[in-house]
LOGU-837273 format. One record per atom (N, C-alpha, C, CB): x, z, y; residue in one letter. Coordinates in steps of 0.1 Angstrom, whole numbers, plus 2048, in hexadecimal, padded with zeros to 3 digits. Glycine has a CB too. Example, Ala and Ser with C-alpha at 12.3 -4.5 7.8 and 13.67 -1.06 7.14 Angstrom:
<sites>
88484E7C7A 87B84E7D3A 88484E7DFA 87185A7D3A 8808477EAS 8898477F5S 88184F800S 88D8397FAS 
</sites>
This chain:
<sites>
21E987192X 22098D19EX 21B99C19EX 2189861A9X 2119A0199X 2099AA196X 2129B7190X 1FE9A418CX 21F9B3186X 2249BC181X 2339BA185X 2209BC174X 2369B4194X 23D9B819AX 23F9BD1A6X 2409B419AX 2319BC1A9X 2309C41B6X 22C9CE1B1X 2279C01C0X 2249D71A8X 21E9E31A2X 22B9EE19FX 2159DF193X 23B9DF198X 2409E9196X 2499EE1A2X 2459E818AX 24E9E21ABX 2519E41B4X 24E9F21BCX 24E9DA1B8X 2429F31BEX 2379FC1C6X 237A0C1BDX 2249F21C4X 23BA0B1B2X 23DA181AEX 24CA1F1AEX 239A171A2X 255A121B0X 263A191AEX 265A201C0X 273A0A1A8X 25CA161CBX 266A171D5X 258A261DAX 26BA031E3X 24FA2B1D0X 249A381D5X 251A441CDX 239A391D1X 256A3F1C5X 25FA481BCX 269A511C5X 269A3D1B1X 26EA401CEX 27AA431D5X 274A4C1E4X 283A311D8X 26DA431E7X 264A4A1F3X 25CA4D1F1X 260A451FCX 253A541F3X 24DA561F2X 243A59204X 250A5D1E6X 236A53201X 22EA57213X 22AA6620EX 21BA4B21AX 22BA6921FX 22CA76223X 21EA79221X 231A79231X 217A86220X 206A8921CX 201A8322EX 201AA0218X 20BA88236X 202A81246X 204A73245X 208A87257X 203A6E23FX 20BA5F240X 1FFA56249X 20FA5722DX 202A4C250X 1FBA4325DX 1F5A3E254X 203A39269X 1F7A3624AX 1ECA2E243X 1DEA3323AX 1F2A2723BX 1E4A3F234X 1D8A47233X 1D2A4923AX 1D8A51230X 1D7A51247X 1D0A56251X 1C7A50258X 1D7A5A258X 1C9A3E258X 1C3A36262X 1B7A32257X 1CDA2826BX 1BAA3724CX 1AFA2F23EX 1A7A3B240X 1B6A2B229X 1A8A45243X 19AA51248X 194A4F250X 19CA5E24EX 19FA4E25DX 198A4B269X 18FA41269X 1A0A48274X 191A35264X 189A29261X 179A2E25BX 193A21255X 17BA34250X 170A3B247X 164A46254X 17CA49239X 171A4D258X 165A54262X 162A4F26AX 166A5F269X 166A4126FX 160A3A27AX 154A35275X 167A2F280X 153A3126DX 14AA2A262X 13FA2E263X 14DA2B256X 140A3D25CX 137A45258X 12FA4926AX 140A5324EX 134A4D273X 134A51282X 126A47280X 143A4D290X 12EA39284X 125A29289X 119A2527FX 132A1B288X 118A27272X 10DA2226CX 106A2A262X 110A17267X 10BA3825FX 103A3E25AX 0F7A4025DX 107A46259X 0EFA3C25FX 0E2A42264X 0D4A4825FX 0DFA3C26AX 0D9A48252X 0D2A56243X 0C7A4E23FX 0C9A6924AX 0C6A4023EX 0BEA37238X 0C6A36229X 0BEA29241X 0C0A31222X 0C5A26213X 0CCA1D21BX 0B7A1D207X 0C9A13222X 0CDA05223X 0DAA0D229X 0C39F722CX 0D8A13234X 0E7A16239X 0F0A21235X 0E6A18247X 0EBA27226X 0F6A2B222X 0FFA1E217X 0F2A3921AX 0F8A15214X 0FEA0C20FX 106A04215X 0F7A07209X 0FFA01223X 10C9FD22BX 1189FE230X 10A9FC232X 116A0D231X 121A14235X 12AA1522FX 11FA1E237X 128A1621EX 133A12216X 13AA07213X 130A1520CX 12C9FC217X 1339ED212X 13D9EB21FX 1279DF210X 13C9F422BX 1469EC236X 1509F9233X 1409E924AX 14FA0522EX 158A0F22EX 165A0C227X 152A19229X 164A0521EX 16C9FF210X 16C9F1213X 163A03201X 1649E8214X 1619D9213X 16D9D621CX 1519D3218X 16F9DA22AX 1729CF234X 1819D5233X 1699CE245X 1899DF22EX 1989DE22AX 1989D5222X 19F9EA225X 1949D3218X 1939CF209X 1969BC20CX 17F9D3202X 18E9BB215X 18C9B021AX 1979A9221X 1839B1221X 19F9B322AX 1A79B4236X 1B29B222CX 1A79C3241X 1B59B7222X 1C49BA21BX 1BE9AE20FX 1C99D0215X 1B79A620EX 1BD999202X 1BA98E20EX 1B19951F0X 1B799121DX 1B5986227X 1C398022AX 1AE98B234X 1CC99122DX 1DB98F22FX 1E5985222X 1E099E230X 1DA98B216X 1E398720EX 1E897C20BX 1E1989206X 1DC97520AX 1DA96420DX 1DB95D216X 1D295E20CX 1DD962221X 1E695D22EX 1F295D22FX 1E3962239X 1F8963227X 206965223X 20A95C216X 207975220X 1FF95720FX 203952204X 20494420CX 1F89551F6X 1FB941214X 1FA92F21AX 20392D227X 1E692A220X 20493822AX 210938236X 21D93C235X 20E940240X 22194422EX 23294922BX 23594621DX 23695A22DX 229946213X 22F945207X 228953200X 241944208X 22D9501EFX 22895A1E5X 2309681E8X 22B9551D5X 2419661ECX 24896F1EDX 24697D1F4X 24F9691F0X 23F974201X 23897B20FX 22E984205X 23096E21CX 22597B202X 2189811F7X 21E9901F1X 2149751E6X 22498C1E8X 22A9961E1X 22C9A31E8X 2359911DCX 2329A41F5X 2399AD1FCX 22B9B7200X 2439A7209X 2229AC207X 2179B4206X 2109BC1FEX 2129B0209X 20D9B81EEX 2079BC1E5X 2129CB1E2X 2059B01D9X 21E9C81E4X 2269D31E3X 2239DF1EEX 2349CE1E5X 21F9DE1F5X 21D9E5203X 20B9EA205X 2229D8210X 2079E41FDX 1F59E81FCX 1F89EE1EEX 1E79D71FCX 1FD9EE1E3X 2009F51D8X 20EA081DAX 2079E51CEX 214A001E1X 21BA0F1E6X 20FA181F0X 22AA0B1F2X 209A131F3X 201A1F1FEX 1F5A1F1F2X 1F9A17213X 1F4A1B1EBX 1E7A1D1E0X 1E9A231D8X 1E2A131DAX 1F4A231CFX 1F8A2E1C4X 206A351C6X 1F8A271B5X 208A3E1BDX 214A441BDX 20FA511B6X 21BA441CBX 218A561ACX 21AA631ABX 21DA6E1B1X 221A631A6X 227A671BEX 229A751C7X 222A791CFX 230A751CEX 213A711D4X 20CA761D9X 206A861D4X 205A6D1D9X 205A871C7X 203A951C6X 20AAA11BBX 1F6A951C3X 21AA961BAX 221A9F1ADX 224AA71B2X 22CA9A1A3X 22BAAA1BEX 22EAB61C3X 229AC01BFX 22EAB81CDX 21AAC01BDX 214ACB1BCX 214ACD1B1X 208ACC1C1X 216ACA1A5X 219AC9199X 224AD1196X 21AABB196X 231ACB19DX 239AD219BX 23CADE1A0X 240ACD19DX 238AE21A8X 239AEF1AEX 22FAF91A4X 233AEE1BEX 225AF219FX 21CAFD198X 229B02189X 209AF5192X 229AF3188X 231AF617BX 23CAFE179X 236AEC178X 244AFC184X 253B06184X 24EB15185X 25EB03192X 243B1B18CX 23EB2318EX 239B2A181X 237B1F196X 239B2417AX 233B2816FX 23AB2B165X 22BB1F16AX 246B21164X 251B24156X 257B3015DX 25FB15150X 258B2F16CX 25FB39170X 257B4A16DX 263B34180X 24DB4916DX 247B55167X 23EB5B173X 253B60163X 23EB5117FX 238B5518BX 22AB5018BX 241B4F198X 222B56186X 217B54185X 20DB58192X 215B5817AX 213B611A0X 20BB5D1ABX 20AB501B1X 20DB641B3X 21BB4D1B1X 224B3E1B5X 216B351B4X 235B371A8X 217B361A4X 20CB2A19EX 1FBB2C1A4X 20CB2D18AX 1F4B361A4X 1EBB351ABX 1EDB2F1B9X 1E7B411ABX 1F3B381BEX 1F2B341D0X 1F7B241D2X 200B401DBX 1FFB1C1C7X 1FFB0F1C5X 1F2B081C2X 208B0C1BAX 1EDB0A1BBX 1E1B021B3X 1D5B081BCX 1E0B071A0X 1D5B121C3X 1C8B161D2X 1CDB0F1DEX 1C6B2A1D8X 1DBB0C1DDX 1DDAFC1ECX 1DAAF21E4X 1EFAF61F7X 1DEAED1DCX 1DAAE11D1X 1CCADA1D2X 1D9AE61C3X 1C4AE61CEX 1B5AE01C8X 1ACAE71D1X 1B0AE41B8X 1B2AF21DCX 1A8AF51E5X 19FB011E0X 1A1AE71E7X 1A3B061D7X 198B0F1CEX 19FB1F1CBX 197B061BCX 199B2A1C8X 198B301C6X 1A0B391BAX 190B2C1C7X 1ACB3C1B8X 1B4B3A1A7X 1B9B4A1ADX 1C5B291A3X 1B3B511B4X 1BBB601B5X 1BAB681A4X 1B2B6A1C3X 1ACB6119EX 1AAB6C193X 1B2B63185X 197B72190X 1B2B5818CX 1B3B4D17AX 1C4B53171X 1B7B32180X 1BEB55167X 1CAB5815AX 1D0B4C15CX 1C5B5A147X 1DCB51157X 1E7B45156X 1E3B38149X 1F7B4C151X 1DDB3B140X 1D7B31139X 1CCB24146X 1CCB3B12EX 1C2B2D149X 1BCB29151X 1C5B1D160X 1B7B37153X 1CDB24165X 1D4B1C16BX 1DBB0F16BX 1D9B2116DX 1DFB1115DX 1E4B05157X 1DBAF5153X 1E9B0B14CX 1CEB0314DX 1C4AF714EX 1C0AEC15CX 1B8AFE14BX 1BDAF6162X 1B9AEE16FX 1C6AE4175X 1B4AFB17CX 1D1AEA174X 1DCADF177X 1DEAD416FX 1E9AE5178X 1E0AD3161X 1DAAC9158X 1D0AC015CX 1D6ACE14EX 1C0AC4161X 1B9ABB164X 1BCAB7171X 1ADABD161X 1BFABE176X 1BEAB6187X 1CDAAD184X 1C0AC619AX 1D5AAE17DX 1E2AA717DX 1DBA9B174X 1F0AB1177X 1D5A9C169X 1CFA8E164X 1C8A87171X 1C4A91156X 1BDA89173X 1B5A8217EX 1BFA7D188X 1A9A8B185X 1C7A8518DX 1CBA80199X 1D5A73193X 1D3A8D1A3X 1DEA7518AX 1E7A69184X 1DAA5B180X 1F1A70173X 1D2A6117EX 1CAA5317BX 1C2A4F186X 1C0A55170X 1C0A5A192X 1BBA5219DX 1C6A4D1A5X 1B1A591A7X 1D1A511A6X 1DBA4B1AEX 1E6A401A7X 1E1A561B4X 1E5A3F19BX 1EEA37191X 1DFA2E189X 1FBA43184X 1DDA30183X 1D6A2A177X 1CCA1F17CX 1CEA3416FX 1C2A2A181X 1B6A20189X 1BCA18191X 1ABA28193X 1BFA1A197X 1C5A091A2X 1CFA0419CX 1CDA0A1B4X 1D9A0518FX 1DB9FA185X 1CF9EF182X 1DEA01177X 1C39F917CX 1B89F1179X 1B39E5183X 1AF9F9177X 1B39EF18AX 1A79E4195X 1B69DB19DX 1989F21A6X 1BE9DF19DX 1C89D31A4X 1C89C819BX 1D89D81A6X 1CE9CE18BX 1CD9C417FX 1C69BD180X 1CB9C8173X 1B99BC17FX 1A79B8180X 1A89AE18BX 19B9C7186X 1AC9B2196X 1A99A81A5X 1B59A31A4X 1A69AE1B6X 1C39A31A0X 1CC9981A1X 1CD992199X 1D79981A3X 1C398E18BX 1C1985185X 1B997A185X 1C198917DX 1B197F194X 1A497719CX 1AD9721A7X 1959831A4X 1B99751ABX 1BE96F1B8X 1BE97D1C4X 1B29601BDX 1B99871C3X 1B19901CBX 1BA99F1C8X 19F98F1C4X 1C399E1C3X 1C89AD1C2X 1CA9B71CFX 1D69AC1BBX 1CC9B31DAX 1CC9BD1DFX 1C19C71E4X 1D29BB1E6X 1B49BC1E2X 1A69C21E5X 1A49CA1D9X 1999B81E7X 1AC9CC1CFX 1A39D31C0X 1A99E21C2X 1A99CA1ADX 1B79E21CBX 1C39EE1CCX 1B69F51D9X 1D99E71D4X 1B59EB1E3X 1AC9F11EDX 1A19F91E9X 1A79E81F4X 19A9F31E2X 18A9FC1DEX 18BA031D7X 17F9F61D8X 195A031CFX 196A111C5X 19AA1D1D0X 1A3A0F1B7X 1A3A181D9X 1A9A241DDX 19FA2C1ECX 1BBA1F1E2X 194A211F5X 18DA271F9X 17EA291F3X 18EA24203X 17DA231EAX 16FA2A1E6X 177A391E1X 165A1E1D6X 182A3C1DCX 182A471D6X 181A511E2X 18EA491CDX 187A4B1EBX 18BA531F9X 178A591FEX 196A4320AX 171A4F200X 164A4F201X 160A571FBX 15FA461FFX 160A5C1EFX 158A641E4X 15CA6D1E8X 157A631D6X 168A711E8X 16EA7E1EEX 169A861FAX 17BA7C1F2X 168A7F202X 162A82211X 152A8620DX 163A7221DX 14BA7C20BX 13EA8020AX 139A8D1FEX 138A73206X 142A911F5X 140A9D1EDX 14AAA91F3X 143A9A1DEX 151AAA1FEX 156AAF1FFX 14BABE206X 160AA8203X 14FAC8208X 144ACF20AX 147AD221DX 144AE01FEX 138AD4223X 133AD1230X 13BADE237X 121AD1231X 144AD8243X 14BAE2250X 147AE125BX 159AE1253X 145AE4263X 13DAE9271X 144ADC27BX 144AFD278X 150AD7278X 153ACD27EX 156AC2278X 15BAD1285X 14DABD26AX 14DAB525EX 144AAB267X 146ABC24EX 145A9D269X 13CA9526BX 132A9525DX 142A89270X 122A97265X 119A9725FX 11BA86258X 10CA9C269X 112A8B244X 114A7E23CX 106A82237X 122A7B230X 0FCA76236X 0EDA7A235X 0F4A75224X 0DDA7023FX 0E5A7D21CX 0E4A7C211X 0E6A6A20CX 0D7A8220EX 0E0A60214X 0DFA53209X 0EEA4F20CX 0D2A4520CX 0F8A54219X 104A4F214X 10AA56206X 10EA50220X 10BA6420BX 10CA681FDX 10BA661F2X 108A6F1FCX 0FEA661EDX 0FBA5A1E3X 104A4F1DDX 0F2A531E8X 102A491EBX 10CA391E5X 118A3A1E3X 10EA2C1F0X 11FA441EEX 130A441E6X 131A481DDX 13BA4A1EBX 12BA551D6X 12BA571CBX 12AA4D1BEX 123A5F1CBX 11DA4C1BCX 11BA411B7X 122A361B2X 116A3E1BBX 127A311C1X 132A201C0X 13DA271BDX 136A151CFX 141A371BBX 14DA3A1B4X 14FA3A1A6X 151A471B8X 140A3E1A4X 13EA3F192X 141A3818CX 132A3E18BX 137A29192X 13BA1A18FX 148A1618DX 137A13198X 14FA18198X 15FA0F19FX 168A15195X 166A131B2X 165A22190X 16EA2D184X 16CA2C178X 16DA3B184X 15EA2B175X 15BA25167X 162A1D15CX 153A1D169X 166A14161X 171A0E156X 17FA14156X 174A00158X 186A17164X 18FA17164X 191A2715CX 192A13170X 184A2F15DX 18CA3D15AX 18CA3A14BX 185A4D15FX 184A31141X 185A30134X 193A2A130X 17AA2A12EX 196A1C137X 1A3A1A133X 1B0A24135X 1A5A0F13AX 1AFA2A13BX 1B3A3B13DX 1B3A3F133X 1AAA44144X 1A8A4812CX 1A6A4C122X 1ACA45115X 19CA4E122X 1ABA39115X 1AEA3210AX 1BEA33109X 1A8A2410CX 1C4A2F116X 1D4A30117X 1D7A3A112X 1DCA31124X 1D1A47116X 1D9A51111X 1D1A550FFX 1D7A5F11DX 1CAA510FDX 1CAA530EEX 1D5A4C0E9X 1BDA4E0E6X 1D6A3E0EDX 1E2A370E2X 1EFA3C0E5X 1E4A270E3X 1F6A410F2X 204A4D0F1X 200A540EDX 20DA530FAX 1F3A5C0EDX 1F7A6A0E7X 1EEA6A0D7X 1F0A780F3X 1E8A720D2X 1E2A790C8X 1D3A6F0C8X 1E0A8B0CCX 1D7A5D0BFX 1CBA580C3X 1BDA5D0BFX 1CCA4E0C0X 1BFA630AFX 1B5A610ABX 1AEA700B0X 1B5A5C09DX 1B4A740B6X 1AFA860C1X 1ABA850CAX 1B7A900C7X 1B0A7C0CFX 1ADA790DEX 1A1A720DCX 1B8A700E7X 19FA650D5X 191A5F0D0X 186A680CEX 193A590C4X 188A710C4X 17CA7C0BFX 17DA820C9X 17DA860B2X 186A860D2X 17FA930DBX 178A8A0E6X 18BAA00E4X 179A7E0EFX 177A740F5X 165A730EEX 185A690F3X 166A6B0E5X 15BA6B0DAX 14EA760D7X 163A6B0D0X 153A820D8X 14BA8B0DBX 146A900E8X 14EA930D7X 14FA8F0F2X 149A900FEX 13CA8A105X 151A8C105X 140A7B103X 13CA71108X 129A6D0FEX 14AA67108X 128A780F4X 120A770F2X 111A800F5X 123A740E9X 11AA8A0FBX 113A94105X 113A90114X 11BAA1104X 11FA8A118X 11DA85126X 125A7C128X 11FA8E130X 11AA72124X 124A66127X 129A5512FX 124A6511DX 11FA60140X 120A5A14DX 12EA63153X 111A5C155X 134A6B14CX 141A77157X 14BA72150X 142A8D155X 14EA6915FX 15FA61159X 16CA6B15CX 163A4F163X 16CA72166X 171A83163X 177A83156X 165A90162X 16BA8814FX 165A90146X 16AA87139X 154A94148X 168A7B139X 172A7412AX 17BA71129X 170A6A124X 184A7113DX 18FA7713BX 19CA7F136X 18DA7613DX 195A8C13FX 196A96132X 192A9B128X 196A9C133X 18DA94121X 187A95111X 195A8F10CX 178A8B10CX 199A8210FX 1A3A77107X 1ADA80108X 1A7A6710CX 1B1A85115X 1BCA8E11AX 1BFA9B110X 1B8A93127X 1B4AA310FX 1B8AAA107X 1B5AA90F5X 1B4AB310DX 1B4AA10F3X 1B6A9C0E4X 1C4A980E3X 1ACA900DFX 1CAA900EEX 1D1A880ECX 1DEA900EBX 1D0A800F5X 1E2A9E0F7X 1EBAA70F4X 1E4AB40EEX 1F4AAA100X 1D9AB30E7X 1D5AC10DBX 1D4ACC0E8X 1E6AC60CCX 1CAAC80F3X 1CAAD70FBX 1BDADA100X 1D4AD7107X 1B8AE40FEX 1ADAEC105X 1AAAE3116X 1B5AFF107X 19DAD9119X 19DAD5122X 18CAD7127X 1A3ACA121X 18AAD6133X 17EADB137X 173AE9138X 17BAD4131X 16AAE413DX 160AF413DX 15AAFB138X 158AF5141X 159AF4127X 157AFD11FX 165AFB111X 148AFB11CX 170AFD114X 17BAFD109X 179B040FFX 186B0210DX 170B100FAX 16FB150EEX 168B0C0E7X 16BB210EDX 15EAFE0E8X 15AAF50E0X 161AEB0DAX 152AF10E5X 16DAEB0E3X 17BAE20E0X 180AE60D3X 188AE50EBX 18BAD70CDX 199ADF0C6X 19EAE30D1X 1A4AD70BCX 1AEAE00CAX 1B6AE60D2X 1C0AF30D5X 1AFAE50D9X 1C6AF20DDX 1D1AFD0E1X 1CAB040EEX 1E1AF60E6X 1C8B0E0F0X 1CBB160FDX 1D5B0B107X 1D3B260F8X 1D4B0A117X 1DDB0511BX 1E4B0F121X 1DAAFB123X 1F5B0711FX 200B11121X 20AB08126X 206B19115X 214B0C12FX 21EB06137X 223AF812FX 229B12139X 227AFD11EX 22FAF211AX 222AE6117X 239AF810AX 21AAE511BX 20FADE118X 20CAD312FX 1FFAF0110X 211AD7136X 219AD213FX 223AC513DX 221ADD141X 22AACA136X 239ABE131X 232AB512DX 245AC1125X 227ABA11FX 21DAB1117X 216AA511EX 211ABA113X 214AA912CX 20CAA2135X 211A9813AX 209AA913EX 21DA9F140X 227A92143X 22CA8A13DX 230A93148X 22FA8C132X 234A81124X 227A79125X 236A89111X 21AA7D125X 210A75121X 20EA6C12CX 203A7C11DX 20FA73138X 20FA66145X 218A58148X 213A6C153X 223A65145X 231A52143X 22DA4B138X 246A5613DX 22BA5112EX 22BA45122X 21DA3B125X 229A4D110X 217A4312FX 20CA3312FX 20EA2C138X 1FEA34132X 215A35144X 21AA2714CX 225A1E147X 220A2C159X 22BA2213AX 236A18138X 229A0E132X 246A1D12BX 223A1612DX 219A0C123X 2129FF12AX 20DA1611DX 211A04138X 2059FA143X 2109F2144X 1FD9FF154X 2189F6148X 2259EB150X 22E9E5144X 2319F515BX 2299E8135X 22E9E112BX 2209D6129X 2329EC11FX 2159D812FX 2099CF12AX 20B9C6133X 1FA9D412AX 20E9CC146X 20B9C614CX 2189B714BX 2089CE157X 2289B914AX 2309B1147X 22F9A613CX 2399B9146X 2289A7131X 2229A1127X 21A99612DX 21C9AB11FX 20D99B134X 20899213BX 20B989143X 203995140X 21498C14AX 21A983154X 22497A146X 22598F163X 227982143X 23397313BX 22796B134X 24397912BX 220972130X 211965128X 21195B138X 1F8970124X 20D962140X 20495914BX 21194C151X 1FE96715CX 21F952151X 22D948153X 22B93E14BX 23B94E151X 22B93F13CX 22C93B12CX 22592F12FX 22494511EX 217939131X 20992A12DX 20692013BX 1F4934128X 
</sites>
């Protein structure tokens, strides 16, 4: 079921894709800042609460439906749902646009295009960045984002629908990430106040909840791309820092297509990053999603078989 609803859920975001104001996001914030409003109250115990009901009680809500659907309408019913909690959970299009636009901008030779893309993008600062420079930053924010919006909730869906539970595994990945976001995001005049111990915790339960998933990440993309590069650069990172799942992301990443990644790139091999190193990226993203959805189909015919 797992690797037909996943793939289901990717073709019909392909086709559609939700709008950035889209109602279900929107009510998955609102939810979050209600949260945060009602029980924050700058203790330990209640920043831990706040997360366990911030995240917990969708999580809860969406495998409650699931199984009410499985004992009342049937698996079929099931299915539609896991399709429908997996379309609002991942997708590519949630942030390829921005991808593309930097990109065309770039072969096209428009290198303000590309700044003033990648400063609505990431929210930052790119009036002075070299075109090398630009590329970099679009590379990593284009890795992370395909693995928080594709990869990671493969994982954790994979993970919980082999427990019976998949739609809670799509859920927590996608608001604990939402959670971490909010709480690091930096303080506005009309930002509901977040005391330090929530802080803390989302962070934290993001480390955790990403931890595996961003290595199987890394690992995917060593075996399409440049394994035994992606390994050593991965390998060396992680022996300097090796709690930043970021950070051994883009290690594997850039071993894997031979490119200049991170904050200090003159310690790297590697290429300088350059436009045709873009394409590089995208070859490396499809070939792992054929690769998941070649593991995940496999499984399922074991699990039919036996």
């Amino acid at each position: 079921m797992s690797f037909v609803a996943i793939l289901v859920a990717l073709l019909l975001e392909q086709a559609r894709p939700l709008a950035p104001g889209n109602p279900v996001h929107g009510n998955v914030r609102r939810w979050v800042r209600w949260v945060m409003r009602t029980l924050d109250a700058g203790q330990r115990h209640h920043g831990q609460l706040t997360w366990w009901v911030a995240v917990g009680v969708p999580a809860v809500l969406a495998v409650a439906i699931h199984w009410a659907l499985v004992l009342t309408l049937g698996w079929a019913a099931a299915i539609v749902w896991n399709i429908a909690i997996l379309y609002s959970t991942l997708g590519f299009r949630q942030f390829s646009h921005h991808f593309t636009t930097i990109r065309d901008a770039l072969l096209a030779g428009n290198e303000e295009a590309a700044r003033q893309g990648l400063a609505e993008w990431m929210r930052m600062d790119s009036s002075e960045l070299p075109r090398s420079e630009i590329v970099r930053h679009v590379i990593e924010y284009s890795v992370q984002s395909a693995h928080r919006h594709v990869f990671g909730v493969f994982a954790w869906y994979s993970l919980f629908a082999a427990l019976g539970f998949g739609p809670a595994g799509a859920v927590i990945y996608r608001v604990s990430e939402l959670v971490s976001r909010v709480v690091n995001r930096p303080a506005r005049p009309t930002s509901i106040p977040i005391s330090p111990a929530f802080q803390h915790q989302g962070t934290q339960a993001w480390h955790w909840i990403d931890w595996v998933p961003a290595r199987l990440t890394a690992l995917s993309f060593a075996f399409v791309g440049s394994f035994e590069e992606a390994v050593d650069s991965w390998r060396q990172y992680a022996q300097q820092h090796p709690d930043d799942n970021d950070g051994v992301l883009l290690a594997a990443t850039a071993g894997a297509v031979n490119v200049q990644l991170g904050q200090s790139p003159t310690e790297q091999g590697g290429q300088v990053p350059q436009p045709m190193h873009l394409r590089a990226v995208v070859g490396l993203v499809w070939r792992t999603v054929v690769m998941w959805m070649v593991f995940l189909a496999l499984l399922s015919l074991a699990r039919l078989l036996g």
